[in-house]
N, C-alpha and C positions, 0 to 999 in steps of 0.2 A: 504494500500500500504506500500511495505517494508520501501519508501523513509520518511514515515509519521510517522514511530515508532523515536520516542526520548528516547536515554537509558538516565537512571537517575547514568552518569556517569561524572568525579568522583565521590563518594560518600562526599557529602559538608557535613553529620557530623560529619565525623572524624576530618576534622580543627577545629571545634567545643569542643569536647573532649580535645583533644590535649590542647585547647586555656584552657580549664578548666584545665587540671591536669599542667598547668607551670604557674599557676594562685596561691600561699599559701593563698590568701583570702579565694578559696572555696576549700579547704584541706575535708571538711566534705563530699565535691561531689564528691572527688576524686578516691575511689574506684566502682563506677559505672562508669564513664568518664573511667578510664583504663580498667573496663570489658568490655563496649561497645565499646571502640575502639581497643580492640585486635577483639574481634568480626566480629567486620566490614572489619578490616585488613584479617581475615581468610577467610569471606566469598567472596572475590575475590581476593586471594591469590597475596596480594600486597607488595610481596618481597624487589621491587625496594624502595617505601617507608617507611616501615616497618625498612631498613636498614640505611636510611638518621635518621628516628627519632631517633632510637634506640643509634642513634651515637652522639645527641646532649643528652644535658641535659631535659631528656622532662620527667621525671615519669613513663617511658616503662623501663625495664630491658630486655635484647635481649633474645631471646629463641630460641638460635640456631638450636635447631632440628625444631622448625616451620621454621623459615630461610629457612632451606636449602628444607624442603620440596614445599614451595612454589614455590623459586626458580627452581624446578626441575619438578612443574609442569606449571610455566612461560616458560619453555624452550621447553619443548614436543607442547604444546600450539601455542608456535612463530613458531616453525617447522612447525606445520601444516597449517598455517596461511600463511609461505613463498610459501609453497609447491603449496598451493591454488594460490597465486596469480602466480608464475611461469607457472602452467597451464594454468588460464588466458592469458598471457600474449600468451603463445606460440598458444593457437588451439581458443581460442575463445575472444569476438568481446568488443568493449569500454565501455559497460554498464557490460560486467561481470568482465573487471578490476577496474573500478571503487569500485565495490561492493566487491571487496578482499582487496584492499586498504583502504577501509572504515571497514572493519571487521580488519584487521593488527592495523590501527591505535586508534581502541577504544579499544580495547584488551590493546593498549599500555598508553591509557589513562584510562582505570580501573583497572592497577593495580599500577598505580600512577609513571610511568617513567616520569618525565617532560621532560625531551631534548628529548629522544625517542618520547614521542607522541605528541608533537608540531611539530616537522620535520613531522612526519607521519599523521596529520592530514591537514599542509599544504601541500602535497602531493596528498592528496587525493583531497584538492582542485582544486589543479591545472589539475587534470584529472577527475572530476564529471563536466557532463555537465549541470545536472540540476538546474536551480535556487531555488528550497526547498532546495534540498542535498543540496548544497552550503551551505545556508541560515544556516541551520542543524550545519552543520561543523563548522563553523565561530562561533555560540554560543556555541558550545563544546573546542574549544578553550578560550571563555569565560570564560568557565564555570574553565576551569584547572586553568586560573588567575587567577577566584576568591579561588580553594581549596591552590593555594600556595602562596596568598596574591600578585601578581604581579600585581601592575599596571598599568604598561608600558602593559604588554599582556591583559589586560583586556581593556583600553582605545583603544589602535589600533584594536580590534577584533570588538569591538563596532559599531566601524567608520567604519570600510569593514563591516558589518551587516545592518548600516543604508543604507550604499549606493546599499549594492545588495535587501533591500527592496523597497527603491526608485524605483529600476527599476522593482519592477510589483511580491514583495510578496505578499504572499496570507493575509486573515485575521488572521487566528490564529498568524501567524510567527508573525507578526505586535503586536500584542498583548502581544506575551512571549517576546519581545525587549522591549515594553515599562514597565516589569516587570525586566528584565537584568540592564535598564538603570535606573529606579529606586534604585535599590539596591546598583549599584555602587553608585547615589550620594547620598546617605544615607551616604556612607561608607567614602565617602568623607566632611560630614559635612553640603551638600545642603536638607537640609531637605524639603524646600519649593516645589521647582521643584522635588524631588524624591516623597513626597506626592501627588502631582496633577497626577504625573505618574502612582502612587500606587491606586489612587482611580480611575483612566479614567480605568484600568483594573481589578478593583473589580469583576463588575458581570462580567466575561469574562475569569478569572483568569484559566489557563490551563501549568503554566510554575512549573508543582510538579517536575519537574527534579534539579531546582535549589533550591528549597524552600516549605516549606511543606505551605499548605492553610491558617493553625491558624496563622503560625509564618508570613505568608504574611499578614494577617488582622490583626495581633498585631500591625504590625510596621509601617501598615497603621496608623493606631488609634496615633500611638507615634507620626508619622511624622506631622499627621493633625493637635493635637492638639497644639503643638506648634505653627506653621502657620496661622492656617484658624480664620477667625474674628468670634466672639461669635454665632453672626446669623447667619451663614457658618457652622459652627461647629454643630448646631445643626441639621442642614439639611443633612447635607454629613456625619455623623457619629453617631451622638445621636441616631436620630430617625426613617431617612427615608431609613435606608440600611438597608435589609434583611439579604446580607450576614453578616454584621458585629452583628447585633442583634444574628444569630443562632449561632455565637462564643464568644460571651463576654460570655454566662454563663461559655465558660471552662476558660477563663480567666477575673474573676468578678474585679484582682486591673485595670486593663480598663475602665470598666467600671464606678467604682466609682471614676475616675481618669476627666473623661468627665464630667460625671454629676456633681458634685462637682464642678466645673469648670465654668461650665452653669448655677446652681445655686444659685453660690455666696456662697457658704460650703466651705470658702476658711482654716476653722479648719480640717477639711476632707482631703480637697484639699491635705493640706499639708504632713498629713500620707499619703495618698494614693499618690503622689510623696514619699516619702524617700523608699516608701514599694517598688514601681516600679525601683526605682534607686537599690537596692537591689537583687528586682526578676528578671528583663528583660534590666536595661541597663549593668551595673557592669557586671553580667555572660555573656555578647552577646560579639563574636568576633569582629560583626561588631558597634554594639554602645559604646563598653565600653571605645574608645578613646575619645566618644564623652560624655558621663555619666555628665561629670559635668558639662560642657558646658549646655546641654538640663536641667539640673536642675536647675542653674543658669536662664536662659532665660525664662523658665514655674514661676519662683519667680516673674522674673521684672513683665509677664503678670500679675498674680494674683493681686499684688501692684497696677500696672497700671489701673486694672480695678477696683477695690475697691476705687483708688486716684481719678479717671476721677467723681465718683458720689456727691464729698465732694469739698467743698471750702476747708473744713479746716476736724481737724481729732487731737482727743488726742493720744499721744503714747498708753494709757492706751488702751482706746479701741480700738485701734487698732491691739494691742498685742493681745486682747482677739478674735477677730475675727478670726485670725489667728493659735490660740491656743498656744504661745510662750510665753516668757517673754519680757517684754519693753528694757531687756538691749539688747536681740538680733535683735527685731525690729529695736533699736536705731543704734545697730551697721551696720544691714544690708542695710539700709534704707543709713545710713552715703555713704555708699561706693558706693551703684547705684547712687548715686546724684552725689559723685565725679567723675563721669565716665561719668556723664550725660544722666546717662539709663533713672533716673527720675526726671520726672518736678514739683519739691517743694523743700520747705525748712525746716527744724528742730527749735520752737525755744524751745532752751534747759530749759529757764527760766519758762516757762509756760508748758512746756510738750508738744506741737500741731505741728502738720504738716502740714503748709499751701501748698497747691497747686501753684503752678504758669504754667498756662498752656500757651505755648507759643502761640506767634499769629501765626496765618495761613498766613497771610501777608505776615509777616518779613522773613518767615520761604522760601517760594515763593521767598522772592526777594535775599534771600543769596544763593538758587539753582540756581537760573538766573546770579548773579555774578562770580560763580564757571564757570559755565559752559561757558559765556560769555568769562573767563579769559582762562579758557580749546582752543576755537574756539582760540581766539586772538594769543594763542602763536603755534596753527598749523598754523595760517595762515604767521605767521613772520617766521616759517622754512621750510614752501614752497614757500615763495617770497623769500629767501637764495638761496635755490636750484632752481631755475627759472630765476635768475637776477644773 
């Protein structure tokens, strides 16, 4: 059915590109990043955007004669497109306006007009009767937030997407939203909840219009293992998913990213983190805000789970475990304890790192008093407002 086709529109790698050539770190990448995204710009002759890059500082140099060609078949295009829907309108009935209106506005959102095909794609909402199309429309609006980084149009499109699913979308739909609503909290730093979302739609995975397969099962893998507890992690990702087993060989720092991890190869571990910080967080438009963060947090785990098996622990070998030197163990080690990421102590004169693992108890009774003092003081300013 026509209502069933999803164009793979905007095209989400050219913010990609783009994100690489105004990047000087990967300067080395950068003349394939400008081939592939004048490419992609040509083959859906995306004038409108083409002319916004062109105009910041981005590594595109204009090339007016594509300019203007594109432009001039943007415009023969939108004629016929207007012309279409005029006849609609005038001789025939609400499912064939609909259906010009949805052809005008993806036309205006593949060739990357943003205020043009936001107008015109809630338009076309507001006259498709169906609950899919709707559904359809709503996540193409998504989708233009995520290629122009807005997150005001991407959070509100979300929230109309969950609501017209509520009301009786099908399964696939249900499934490409919880692959949309993933990715946004990725993008925002919720790793936990973008992971459980990323994996509940593993074997089910049908949303190639926003995300290609590998790049969804990479970021699965990134988001889990940060998250998910050791015996979690082995289940959900190591061993017992087909689909992530038939992709880690194209992407092997994942996998020795997990295993290592699982293991206790925490000398491993740690190349295979700086490699990953390098190949997939750094270059990615969507994780590289978060790069250091996620590197940072996978450290405390490794510590954390190495520290949980030892009373106590020499610098020395500790370093060695890790494959580092003692002065950066000492250093790094200093600064998670000041911050209280980790539960031990340094002592400098003997070299050792004793553990102090806190009680379960205490730990119980200071969430009870928080939140005890949380309750007490709503309830002193709704007895204000009541009396």
């Amino acid at each position: 059915m026509a209502d069933d086709v999803v164009f793979p529109i905007p095209n989400l790698e050219l913010p990609q590109h783009l994100f690489t050539l105004t990047s000087p770190a990967f300067a080395h990448l950068h003349d394939n990043a400008r081939k592939e995204f004048v490419q992609g710009v040509q083959a859906d002759n995306m004038a409108p955007y083409y002319r916004a890059v062109t105009s910041l500082q981005s590594g595109i140099v204009l090339d007016q004669s594509l300019l203007e060609a594109m432009e001039k078949e943007n415009a023969e295009e939108l004629t016929k497109l207007d012309d279409r829907l005029a006849e609609a309108e005038k001789t025939e009935g609400e499912s064939e306006i609909s259906d010009a209106l949805k052809a005008r506005a993806n036309y205006l959102t593949r060739i990357g007009d943003k205020e043009r095909s936001v107008e015109a794609q809630n338009l076309a909402l507001e006259k498709t009767p169906g609950l899919g199309s709707r559904i359809d429309i709503v996540l193409t609006l998504v989708r233009i937030g995520f290629f122009f980084g807005d997150q005001k149009l991407i959070t509100e499109n979300l929230k109309k997407a969950e609501a017209l699913i509520e009301e009786g979308g099908d399964w696939d739909r249900r499934n490409r939203l919880k692959v949309y609503n993933g990715l946004h909290l990725l993008s925002i730093r919720q790793f936990k909840r973008g992971g459980e979302l990323f994996t509940d739609a593993l074997s089910t995975f049908t949303a190639s219009e926003l995300i290609s397969y590998n790049d969804f099962v990479a970021l699965t893998v990134i988001a889990n293992t940060l998250t998910l507890k050791r015996v979690d992690l082995k289940k959900k990702v190591n061993h017992l998913r087909p689909e992530v087993n038939q992709v880690l060989p194209e992407l092997p720092i994942l996998g020795d990213l997990v295993k290592n991890l699982y293991e206790c190869h925490y000398d491993k571990f740690f190349v295979a983190l700086a490699t990953l910080e390098q190949t997939h967080l750094l270059p990615s438009r969507i994780l590289s805000p978060h790069a250091r963060y996620y590197v940072r947090e996978l450290r405390i785990l490794a510590y954390t789970q190495l520290l949980e098996s030892y009373r106590s622990l020499t610098l020395e070998s500790l370093s060695g475990a890790f494959g580092v030197s003692v002065d950066f163990v000492d250093s790094e080690l200093s600064r998670f304890i000041a911050n209280g990421r980790l539960h031990c102590s340094i002592d400098k004169v003997h070299g050792v790192v004793e553990t102090t693992r806190p009680s379960l108890k205490n730990a119980q009774y200071e969430t009870v008093i928080k939140q005890g003092d949380v309750l007490l003081n709503e309830v002193q300013r709704l007895s204000k407002v009541l009396y």
